[in-house]
N, C-alpha and C positions, 0 to 999 in steps of 0.2 A: 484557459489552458486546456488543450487535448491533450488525451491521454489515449493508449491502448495498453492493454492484458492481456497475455497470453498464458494459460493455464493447463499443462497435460502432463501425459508421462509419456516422454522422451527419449532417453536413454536410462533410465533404471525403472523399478514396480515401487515409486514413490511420486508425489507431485511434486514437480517443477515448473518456475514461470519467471516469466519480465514483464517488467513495469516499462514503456517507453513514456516518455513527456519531452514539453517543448519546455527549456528555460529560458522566458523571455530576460533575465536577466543577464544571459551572456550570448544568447542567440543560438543554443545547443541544444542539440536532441539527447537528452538524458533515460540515464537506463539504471534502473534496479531490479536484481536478480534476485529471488527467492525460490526456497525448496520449505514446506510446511505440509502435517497432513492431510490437511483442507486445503480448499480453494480461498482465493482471498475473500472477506467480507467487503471492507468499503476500500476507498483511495481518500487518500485528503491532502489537499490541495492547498499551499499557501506560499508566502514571500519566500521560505528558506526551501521551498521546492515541495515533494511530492512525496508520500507513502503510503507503503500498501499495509494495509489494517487484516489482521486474522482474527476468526477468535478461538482461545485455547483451548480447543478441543481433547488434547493430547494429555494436557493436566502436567507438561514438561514442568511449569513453574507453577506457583499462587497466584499469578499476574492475572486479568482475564483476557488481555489484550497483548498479542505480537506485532510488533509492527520491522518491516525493512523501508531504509532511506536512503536519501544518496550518500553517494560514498562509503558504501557498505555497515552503514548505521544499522544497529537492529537494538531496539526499546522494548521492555514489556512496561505494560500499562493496568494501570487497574479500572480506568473508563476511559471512553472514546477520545480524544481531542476534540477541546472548543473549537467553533470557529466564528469568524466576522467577517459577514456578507459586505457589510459596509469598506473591509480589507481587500474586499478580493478572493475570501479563504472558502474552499468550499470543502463541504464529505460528501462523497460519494458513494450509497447505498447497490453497490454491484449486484446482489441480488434481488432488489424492489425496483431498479434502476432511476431511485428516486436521490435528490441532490438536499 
């Protein structure tokens, strides 16, 4: 699955961004929007699609983890999502650009 992020400030003095990906499940180019005070940390990538992983910087919740998904999902987390190579699933470290 490809993916691109886009990360800036845009129209306000906050960060904003999207998530685009391919969903080989329906053949659509899918999109999740976020707004957070950092940049995203990783993407992780599986069968139910794609999310962008923060981390809570902000201390908004106990969670250590924000994430947004499709269809306007947002999870907090207290560790990262497993994943299974052997699935298909992958994280994506955006800032080490390591998988």
């Amino acid at each position: 699955m490809n993916v691109l992020v886009i990360s800036g400030e845009f129209t306000s003095n906050f960060l904003q961004g999207v998530l685009f990906y391919f969903n080989s499940g329906d053949g659509k180019i899918e999109r999740i929007d976020f707004a957070e005070r950092n940049r995203p940390r990783w993407v992780s990538i599986s069968a139910q699609g794609a999310q962008v992983i923060f981390e809570n910087t902000g201390n908004e919740s106990s969670s250590k983890y924000l994430t947004y998904g499709k269809n306007g999902a947002y999870v907090e987390l207290s560790e990262l999502p497993s994943t299974s190579s052997s699935a298909g699933e992958k994280l994506i470290d955006l800032k080490n650009g390591q998988q």
